[in-house]
N, CA, C and O atoms as CSV, one atom per row, in Angstrom:
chain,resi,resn,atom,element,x,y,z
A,1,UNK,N,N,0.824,-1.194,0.000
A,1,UNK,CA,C,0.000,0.000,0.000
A,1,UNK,C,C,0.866,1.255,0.000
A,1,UNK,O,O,0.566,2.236,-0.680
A,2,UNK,N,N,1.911,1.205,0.752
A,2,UNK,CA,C,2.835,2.881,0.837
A,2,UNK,C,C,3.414,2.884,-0.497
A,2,UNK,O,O,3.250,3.957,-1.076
A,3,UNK,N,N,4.196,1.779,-1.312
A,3,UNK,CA,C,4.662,1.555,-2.281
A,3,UNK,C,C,3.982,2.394,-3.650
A,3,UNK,O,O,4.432,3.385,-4.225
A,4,UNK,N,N,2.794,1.646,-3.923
A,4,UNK,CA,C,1.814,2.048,-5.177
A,4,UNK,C,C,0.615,3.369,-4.267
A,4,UNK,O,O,0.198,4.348,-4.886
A,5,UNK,N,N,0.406,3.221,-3.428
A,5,UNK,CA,C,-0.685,4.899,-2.608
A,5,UNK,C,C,-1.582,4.611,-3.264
A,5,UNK,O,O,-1.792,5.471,-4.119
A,6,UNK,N,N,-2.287,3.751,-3.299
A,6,UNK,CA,C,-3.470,3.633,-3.767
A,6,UNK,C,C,-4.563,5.178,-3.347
A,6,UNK,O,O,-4.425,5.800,-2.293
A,7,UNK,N,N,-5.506,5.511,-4.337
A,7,UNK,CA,C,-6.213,6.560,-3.863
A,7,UNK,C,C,-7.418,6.382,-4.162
A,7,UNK,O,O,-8.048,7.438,-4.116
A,8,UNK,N,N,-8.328,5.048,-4.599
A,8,UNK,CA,C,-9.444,5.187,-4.716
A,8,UNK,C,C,-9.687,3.317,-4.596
A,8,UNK,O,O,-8.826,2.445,-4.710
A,9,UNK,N,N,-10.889,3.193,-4.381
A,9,UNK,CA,C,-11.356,1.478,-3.911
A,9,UNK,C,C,-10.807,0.563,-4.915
A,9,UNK,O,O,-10.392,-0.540,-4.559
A,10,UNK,N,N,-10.773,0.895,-6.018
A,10,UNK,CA,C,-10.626,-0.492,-7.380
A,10,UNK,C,C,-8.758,-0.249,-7.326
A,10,UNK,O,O,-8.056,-1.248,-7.488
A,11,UNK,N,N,-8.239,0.827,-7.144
A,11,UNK,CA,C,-7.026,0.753,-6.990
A,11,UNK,C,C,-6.705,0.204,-5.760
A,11,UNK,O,O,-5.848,-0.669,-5.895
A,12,UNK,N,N,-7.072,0.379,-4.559
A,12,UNK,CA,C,-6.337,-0.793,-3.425
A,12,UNK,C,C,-7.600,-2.037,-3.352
A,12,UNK,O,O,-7.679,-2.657,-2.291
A,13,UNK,N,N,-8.540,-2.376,-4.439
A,13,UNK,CA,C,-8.453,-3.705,-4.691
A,13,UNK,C,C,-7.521,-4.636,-5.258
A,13,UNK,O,O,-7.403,-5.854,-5.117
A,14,UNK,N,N,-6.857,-3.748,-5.962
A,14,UNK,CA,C,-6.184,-4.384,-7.613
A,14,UNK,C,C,-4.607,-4.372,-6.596
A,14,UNK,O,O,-3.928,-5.390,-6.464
A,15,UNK,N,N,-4.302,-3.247,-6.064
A,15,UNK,CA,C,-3.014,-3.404,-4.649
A,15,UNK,C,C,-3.062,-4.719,-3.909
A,15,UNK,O,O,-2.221,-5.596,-4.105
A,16,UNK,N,N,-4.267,-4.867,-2.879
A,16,UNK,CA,C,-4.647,-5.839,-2.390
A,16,UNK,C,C,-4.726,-7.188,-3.402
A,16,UNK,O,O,-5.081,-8.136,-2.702
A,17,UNK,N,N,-4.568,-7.515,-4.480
A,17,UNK,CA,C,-4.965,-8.852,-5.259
A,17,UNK,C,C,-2.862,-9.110,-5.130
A,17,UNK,O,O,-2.269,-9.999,-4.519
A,18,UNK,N,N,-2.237,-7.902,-5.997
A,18,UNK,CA,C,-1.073,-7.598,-6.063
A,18,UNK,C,C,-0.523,-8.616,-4.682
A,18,UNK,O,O,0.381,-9.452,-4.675
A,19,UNK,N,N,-0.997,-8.392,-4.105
A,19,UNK,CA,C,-0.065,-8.488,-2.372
A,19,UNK,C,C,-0.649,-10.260,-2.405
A,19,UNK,O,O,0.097,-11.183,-2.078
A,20,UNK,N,N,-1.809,-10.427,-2.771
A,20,UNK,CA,C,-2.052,-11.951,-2.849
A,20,UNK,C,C,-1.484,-13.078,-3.489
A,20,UNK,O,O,-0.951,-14.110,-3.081
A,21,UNK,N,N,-1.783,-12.525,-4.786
A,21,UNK,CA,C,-0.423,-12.968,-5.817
A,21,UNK,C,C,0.473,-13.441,-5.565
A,21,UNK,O,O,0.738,-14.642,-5.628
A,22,UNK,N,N,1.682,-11.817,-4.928
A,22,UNK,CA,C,2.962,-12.306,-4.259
A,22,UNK,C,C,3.126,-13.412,-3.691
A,22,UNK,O,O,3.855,-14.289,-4.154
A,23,UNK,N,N,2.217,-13.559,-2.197
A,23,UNK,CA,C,1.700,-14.254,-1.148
A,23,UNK,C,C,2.472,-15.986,-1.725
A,23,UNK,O,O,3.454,-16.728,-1.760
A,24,UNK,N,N,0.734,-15.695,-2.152
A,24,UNK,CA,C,1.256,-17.087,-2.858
A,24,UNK,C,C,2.265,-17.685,-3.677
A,24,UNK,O,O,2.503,-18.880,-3.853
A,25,UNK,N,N,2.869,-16.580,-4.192
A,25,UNK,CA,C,4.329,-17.391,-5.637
A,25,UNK,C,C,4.854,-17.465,-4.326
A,25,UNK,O,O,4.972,-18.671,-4.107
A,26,UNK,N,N,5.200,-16.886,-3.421
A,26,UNK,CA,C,6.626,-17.479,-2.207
A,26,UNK,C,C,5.944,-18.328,-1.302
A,26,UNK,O,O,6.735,-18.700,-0.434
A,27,UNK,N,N,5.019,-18.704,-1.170
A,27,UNK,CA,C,4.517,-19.805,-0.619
A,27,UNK,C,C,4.822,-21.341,-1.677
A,27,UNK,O,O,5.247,-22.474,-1.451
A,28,UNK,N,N,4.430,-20.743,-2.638
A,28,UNK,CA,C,4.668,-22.113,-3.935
A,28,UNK,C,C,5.961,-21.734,-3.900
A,28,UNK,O,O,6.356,-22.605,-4.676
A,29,UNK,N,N,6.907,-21.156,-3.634
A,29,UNK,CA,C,8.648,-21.552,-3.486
A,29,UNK,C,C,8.849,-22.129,-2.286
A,29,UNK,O,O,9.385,-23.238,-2.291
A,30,UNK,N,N,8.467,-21.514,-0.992
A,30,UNK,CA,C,8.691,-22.487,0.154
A,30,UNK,C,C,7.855,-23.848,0.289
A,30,UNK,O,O,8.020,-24.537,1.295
A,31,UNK,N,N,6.963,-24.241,-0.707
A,31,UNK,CA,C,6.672,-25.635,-0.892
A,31,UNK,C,C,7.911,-26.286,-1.757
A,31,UNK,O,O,8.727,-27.147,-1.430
A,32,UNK,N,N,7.786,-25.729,-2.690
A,32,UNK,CA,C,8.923,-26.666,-3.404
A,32,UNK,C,C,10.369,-27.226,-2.817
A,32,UNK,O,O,10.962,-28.290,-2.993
A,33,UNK,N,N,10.682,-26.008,-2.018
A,33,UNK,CA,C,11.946,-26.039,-1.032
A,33,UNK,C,C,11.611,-27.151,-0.227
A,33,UNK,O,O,12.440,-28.054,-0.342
A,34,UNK,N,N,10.536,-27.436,0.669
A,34,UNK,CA,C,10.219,-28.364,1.806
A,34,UNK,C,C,10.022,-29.357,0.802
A,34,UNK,O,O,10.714,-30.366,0.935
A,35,UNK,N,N,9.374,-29.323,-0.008
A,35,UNK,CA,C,8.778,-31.117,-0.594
A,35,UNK,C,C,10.291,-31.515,-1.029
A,35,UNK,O,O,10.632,-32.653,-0.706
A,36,UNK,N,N,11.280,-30.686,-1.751
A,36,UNK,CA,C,12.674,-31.425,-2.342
A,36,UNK,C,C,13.702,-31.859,-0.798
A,36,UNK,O,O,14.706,-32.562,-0.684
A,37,UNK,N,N,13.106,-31.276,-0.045
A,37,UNK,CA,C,14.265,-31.538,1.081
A,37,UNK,C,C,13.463,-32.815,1.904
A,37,UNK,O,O,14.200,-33.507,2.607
A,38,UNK,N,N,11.483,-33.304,1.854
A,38,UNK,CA,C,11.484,-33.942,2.851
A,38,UNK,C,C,10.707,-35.037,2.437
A,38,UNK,O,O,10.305,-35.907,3.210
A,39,UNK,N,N,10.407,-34.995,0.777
A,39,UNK,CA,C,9.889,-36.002,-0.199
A,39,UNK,C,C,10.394,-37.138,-0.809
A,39,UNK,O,O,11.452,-37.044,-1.431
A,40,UNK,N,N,9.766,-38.283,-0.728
A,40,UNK,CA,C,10.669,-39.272,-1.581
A,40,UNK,C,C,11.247,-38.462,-2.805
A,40,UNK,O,O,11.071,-37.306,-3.188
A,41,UNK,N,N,12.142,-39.706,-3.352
A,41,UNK,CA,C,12.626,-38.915,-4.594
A,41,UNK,C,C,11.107,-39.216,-5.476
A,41,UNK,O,O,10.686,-38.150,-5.927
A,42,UNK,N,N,10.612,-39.866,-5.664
A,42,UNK,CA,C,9.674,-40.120,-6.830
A,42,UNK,C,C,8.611,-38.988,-6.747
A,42,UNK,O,O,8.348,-38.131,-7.590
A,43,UNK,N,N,8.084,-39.192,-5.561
A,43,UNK,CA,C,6.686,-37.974,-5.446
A,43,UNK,C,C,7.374,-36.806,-5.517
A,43,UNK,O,O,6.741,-35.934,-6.112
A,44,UNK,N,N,8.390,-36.494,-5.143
A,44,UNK,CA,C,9.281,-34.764,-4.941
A,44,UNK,C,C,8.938,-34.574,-6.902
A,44,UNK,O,O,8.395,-33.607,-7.437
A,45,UNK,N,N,9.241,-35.293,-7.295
A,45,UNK,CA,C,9.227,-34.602,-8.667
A,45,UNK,C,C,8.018,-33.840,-8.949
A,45,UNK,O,O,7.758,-32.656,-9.162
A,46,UNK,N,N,7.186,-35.244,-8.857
A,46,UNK,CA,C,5.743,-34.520,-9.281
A,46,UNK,C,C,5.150,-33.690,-8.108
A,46,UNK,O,O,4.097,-33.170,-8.477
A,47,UNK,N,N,5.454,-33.397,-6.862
A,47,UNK,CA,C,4.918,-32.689,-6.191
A,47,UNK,C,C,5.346,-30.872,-6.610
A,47,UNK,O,O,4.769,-29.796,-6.447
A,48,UNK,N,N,6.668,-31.312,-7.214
A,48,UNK,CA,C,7.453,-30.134,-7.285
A,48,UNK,C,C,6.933,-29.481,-8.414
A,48,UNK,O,O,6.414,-28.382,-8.218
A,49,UNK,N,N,6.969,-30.001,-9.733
A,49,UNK,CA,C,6.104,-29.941,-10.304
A,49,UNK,C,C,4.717,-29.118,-10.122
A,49,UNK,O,O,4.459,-27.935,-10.346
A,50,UNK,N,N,4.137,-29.893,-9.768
A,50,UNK,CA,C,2.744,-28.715,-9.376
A,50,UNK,C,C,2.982,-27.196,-8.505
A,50,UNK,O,O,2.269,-26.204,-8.653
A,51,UNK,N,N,4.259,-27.310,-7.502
A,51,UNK,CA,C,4.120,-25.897,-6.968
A,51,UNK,C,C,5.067,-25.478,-7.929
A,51,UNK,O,O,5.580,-24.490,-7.404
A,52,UNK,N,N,5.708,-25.687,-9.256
A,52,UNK,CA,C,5.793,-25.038,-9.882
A,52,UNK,C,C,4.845,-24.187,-10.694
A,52,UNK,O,O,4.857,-22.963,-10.822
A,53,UNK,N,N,4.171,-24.912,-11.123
A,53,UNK,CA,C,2.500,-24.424,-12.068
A,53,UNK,C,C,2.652,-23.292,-11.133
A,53,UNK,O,O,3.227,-22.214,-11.286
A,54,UNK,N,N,1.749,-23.980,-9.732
A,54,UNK,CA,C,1.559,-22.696,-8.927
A,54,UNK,C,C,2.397,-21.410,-8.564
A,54,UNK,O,O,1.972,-20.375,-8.050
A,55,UNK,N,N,3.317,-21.626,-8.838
A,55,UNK,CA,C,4.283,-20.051,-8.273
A,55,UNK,C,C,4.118,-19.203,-10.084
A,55,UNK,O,O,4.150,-18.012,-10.394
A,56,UNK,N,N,3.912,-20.694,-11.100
A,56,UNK,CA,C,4.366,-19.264,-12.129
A,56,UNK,C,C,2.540,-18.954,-12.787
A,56,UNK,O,O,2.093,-18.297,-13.727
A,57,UNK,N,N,2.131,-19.517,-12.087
A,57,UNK,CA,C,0.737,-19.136,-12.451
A,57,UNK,C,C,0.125,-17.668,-11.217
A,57,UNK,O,O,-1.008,-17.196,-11.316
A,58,UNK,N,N,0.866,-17.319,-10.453
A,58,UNK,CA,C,0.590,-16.791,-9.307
A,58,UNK,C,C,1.544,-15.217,-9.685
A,58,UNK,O,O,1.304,-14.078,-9.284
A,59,UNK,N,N,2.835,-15.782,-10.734
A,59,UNK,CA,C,3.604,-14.491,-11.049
A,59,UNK,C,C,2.979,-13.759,-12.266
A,59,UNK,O,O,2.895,-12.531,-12.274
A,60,UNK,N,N,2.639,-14.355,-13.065
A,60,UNK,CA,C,1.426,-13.980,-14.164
A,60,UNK,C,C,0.360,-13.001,-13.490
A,60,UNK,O,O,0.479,-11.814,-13.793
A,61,UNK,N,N,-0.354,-13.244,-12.881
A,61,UNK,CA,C,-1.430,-12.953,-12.116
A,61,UNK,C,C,-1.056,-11.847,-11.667
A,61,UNK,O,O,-1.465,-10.765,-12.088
A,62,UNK,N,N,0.091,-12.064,-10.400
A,62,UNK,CA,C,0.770,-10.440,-10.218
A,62,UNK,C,C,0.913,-9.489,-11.458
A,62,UNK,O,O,0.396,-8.372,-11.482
A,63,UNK,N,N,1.495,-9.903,-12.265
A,63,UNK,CA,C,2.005,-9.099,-13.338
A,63,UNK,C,C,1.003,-8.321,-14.101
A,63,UNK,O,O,1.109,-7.152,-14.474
A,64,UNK,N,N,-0.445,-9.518,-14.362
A,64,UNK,CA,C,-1.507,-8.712,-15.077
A,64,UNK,C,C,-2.057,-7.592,-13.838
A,64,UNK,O,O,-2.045,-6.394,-14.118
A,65,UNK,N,N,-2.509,-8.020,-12.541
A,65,UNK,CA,C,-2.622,-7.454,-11.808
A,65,UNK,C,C,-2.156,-5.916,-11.615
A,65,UNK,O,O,-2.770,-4.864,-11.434
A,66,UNK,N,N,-0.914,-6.234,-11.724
A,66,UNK,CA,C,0.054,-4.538,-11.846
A,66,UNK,C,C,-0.317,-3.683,-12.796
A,66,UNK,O,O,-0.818,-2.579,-12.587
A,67,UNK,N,N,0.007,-4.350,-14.255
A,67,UNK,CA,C,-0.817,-3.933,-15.838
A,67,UNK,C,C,-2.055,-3.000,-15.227
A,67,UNK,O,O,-1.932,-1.793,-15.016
A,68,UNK,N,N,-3.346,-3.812,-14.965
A,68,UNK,CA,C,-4.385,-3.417,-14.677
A,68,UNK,C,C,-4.313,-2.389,-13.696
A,68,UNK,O,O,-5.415,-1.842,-13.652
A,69,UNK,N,N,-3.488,-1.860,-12.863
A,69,UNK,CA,C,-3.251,-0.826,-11.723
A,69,UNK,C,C,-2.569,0.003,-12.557
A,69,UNK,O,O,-2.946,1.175,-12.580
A,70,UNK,N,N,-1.428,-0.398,-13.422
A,70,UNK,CA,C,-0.877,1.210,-13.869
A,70,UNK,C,C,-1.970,1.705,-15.036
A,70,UNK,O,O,-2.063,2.897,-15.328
A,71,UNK,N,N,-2.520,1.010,-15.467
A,71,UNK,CA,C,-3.372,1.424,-17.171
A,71,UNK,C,C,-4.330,2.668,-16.132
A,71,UNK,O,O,-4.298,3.894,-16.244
A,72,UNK,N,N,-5.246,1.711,-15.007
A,72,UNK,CA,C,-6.205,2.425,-14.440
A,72,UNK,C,C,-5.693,4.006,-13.471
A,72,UNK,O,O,-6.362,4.953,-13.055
A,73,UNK,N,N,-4.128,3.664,-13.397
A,73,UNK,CA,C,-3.721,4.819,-12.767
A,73,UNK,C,C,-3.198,5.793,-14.090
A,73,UNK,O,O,-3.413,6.997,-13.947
A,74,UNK,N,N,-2.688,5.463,-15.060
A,74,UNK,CA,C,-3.238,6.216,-16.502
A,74,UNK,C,C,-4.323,6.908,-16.527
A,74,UNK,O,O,-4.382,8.113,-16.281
A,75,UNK,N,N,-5.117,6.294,-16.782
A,75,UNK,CA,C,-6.477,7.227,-17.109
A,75,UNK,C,C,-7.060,7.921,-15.828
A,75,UNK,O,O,-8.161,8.466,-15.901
A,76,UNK,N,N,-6.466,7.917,-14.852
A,76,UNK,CA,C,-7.345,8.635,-13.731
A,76,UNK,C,C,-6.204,9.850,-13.809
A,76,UNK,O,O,-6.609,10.894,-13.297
A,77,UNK,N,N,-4.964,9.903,-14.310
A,77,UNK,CA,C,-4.031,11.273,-14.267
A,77,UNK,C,C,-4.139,12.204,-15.658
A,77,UNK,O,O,-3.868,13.403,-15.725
A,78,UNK,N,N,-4.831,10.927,-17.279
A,78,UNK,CA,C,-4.981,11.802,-18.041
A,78,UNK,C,C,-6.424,12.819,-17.825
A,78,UNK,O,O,-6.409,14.016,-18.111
A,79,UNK,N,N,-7.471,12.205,-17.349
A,79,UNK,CA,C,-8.557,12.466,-16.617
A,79,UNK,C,C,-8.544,13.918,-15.972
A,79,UNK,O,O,-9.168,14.901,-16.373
A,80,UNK,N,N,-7.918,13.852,-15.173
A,80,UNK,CA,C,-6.957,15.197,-14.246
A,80,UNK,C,C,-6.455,16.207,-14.745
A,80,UNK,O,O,-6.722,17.294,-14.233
A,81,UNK,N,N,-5.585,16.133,-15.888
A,81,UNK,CA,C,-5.652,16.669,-17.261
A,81,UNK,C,C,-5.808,17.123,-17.701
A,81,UNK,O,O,-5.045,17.970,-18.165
A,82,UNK,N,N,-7.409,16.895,-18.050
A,82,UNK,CA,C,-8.223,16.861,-19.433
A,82,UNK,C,C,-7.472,16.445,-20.402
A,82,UNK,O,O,-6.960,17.334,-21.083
A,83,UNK,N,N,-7.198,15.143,-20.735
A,83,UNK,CA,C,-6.408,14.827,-22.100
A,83,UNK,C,C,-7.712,14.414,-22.586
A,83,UNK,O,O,-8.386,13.563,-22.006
A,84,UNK,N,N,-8.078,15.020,-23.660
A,84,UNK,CA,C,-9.053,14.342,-24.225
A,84,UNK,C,C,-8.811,13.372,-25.885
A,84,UNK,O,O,-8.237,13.794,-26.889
A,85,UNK,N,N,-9.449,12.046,-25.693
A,85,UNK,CA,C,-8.428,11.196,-26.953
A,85,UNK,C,C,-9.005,12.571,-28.487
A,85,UNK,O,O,-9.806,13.462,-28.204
A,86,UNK,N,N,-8.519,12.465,-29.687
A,86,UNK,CA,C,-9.218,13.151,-30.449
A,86,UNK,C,C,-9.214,11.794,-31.498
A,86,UNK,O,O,-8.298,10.981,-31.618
A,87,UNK,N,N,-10.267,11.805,-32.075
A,87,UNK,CA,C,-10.823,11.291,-33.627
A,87,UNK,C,C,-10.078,11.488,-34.872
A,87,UNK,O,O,-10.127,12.514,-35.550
A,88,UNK,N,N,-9.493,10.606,-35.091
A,88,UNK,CA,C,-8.807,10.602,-36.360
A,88,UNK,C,C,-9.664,11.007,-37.670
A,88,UNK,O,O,-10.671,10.329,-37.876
A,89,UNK,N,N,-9.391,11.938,-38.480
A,89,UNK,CA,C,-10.945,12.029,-39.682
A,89,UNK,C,C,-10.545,11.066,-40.426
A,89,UNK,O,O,-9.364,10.773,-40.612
A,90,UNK,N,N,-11.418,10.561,-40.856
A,90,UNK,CA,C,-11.182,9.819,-41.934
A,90,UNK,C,C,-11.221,10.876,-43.359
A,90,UNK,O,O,-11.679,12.018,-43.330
A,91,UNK,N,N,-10.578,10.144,-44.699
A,91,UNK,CA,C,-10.219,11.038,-45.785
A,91,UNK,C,C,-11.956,11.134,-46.334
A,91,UNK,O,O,-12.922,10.443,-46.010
A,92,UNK,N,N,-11.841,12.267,-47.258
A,92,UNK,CA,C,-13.140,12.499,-47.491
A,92,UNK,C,C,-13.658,11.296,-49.087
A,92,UNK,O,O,-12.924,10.833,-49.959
A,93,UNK,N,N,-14.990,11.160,-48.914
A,93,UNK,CA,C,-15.575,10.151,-50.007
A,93,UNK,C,C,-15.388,10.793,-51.654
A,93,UNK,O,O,-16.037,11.830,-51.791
A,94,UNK,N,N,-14.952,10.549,-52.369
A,94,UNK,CA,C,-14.838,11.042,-53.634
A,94,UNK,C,C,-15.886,10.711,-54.912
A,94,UNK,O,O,-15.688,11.212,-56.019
């Protein structure tokens, strides 16, 4: 939250998802760490395996997550602004 200052609800939702995200990819690293140190060798693979999925399915997530916080913190500063987009003309019909 001090990091990004969120200033309105959908921005420290999208903060708050951010922080979940994280959460979890270092949770799916401290699984993988414990299952290789306290797993047979056979299941460690495939256990490892899956908290892999999970940590890089969890860094994705962060990442769109962030995307979706800076775009929305975009348009709330061009907003502020007044940037207004303008209309390209199209050429005239002949």
């Amino acid at each position: 939250m001090d990091e990004h200052q969120p200033s309105s609800e959908p921005e420290r939702s999208l903060v708050r998802r951010m922080v979940k995200h994280e959460w979890l990819r270092t949770r799916a690293l401290r699984c993988q760490r414990n299952c290789l140190s306290e797993c047979e060798p056979i299941s460690a693979a495939a256990q490892a395996g899956l908290y892999v999925r999970y940590q890089t399915t969890h860094e994705r997530a962060f990442y769109r997550t962030l995307n979706e916080f800076q775009k929305l913190r975009k348009q709330k500063e061009k907003s502020q602004i007044g940037f207004v987009p303008q209309k390209i003309a199209s050429p005239p019909l002949t």
